[in-house]
C-alpha positions in Angstrom: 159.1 102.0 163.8 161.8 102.5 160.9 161.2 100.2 157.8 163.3 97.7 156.4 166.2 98.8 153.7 164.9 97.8 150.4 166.9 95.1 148.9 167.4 93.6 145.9 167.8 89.9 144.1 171.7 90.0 145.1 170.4 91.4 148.4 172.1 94.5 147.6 170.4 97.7 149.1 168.2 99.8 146.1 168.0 103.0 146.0 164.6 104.9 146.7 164.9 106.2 143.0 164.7 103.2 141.7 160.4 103.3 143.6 157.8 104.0 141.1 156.3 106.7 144.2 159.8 108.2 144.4 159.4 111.1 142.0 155.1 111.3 143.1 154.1 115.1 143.4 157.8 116.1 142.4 157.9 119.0 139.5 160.1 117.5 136.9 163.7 119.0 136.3 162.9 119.8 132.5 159.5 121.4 133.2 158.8 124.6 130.9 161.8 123.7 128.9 161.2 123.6 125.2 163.8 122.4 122.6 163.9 122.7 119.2 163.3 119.6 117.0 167.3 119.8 115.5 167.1 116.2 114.4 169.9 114.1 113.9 171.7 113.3 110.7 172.1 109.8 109.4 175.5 109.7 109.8 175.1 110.7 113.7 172.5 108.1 113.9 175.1 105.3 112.7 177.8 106.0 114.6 175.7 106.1 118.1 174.1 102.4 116.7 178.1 101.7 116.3 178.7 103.3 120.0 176.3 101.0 121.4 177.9 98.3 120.9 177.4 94.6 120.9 176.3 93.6 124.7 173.1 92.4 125.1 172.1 96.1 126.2 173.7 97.8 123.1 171.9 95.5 120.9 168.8 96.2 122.2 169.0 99.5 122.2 170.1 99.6 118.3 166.6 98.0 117.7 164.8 100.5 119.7 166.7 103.4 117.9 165.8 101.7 114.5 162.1 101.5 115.6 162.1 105.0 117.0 164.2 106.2 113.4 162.5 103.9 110.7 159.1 103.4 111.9 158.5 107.1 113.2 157.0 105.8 116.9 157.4 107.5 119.9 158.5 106.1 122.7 155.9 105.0 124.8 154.7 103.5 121.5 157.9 101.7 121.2 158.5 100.5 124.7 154.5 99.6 124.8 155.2 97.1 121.7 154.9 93.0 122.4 156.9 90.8 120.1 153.7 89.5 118.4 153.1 93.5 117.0 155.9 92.8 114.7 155.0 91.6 111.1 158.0 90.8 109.2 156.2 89.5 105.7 154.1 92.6 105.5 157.0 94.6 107.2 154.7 96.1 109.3 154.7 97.1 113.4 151.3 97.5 115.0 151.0 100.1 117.6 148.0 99.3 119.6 148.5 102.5 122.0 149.1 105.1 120.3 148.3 108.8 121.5 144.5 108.6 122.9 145.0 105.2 123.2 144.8 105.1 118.9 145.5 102.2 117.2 147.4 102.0 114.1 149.6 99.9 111.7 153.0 101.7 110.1 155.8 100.4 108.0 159.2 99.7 108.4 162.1 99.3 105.4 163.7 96.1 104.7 167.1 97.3 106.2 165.0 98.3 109.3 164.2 95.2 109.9 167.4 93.6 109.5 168.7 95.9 112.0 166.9 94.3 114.8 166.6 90.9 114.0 169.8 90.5 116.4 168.0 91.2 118.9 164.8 89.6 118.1 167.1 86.7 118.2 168.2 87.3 122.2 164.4 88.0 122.4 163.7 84.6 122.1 165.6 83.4 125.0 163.6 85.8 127.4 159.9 85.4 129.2 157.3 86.3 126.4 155.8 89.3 126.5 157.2 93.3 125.6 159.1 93.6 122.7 162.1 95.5 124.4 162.2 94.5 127.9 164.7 94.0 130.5 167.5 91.8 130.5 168.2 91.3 133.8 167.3 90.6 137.8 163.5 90.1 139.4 162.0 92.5 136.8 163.1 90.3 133.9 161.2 90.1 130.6 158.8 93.6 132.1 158.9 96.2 129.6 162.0 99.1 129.8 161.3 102.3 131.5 161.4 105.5 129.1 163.7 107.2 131.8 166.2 104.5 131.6 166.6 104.2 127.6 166.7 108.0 127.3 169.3 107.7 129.6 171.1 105.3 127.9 170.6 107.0 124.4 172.3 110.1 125.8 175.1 108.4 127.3 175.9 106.3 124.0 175.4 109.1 122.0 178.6 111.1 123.8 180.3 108.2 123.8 179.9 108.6 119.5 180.9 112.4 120.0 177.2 113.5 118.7 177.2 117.2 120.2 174.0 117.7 119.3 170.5 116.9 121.8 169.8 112.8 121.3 166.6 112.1 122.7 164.0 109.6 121.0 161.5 112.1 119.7 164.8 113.5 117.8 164.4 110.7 115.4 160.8 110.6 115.2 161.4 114.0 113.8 164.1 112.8 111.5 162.1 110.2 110.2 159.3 112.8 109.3 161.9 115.0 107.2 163.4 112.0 105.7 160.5 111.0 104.2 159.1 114.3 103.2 162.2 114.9 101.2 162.0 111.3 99.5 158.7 113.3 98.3 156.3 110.9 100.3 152.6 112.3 100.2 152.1 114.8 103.7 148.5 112.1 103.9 151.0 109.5 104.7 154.0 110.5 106.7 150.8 112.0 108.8 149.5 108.1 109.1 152.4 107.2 109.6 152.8 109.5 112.6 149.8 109.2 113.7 149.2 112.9 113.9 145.3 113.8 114.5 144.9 116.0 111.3 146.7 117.0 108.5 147.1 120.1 109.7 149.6 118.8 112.6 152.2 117.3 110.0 151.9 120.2 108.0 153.1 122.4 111.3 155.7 119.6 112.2 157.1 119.7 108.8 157.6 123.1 108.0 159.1 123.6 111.7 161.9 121.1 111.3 162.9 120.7 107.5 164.1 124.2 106.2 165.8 122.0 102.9 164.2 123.5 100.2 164.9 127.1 102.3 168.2 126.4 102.3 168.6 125.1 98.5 167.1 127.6 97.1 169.2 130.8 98.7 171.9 128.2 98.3 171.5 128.7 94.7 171.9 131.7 94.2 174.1 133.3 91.5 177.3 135.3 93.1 177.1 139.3 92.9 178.1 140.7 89.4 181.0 143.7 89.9 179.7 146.6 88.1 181.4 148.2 85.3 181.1 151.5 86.3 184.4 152.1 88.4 182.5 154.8 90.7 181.7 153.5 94.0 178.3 151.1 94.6 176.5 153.4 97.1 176.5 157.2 95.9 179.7 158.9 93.5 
């Protein structure tokens, strides 16, 4: 007996993607592939919050790339987040599942939280319950899917002309050098990361942030041009 199409609020036919059992048992596209951590400058970061622009998606998504930027999360932490996990006065954001199911509490700026208070705004007017959730049709007010904001990150960033990979760990990793070349103790940005040991960040930092590499080569004095006229290498 065949089954009934799937349909959906508009009684529109879904597609079988759109099934959490759809991609069960099947090997996923990226498997094996590692990238480099190449994080994101702040000025590519702007411009794809200025690319998303002011729908109720784009809005949403800003906040999520502020989250993912200022507070260091990943994104399961992120997307895991109710709206009572927010602390404005202390200017903290409690993750309460962290890798290994870990809690812990990290800090966000002041201009961080301004960022997203639009949206907490539009928040307001949806079901309680996950912090960024979605906006519309029978799932409304359920939290986003990773899949589906990655996918929107690396649309919006294309449509900013970033060149570069734009993927939320990206700026998990560019919060980690920011802060290590503000000169923030390795003890904290590895709290604030919620790496196991210290030994982690240490690994993650020196993968990613060559700056003082680069600065000090950089520095360099220019070659001097002998005073001997006779050639450099042999007479």
């Amino acid at each position: 007996m065949q089954s009934a199409p799937m349909l959906d609020r508009a009684g529109r036919r879904r597609s079988p993607a759109t099934t959490s059992s759809f991609h069960q048992g099947r090997v996923p596209r990226n498997k094996g592939f590692r990238y480099p951590a190449d994080p994101p400058t702040i000025e590519e970061i702007i411009s794809v919050m200025r690319a998303a622009g002011d729908e109720p998606e784009g809005v949403r998504l800003r906040a999520i790339i502020v989250v993912l930027w200022r507070a260091g999360l990943r994104i399961s932490e992120a997307l895991a987040l109710n709206e009572t996990d927010l602390d404005p006065v202390r200017g903290s954001v409690l993750v309460r599942h962290g890798k290994g199911d870990k809690r812990r509490e990290v800090g966000m700026d002041p201009w961080a939280w301004a960022q997203i208070e639009p949206w907490l705004e539009q928040r307001r007017e949806l079901p309680v319950g996950s912090l960024f959730c979605v906006l519309r049709g029978a799932t409304r007010g359920r939290p986003c899917s990773p899949a589906g904001i990655r996918a929107q990150l690396h649309q919006t960033a294309a449509t900013a002309g970033v060149r570069r990979r734009f993927a939320p760990h990206q700026l998990r990793h560019a919060h980690a050098v920011e802060m290590s070349r503000e000169g923030i103790s390795v003890i904290v940005i590895q709290r604030q990361l919620g790496h196991a040991d210290l030994a982690i960040t240490s690994r993650y930092l020196r993968g990613i942030d060559n700056t003082e590499i680069i600065a000090a080569v950089h520095q360099r004095s220019a070659p001097m041009i002998p005073a001997d006229p006779r050639p450099i290498l042999g007479h």
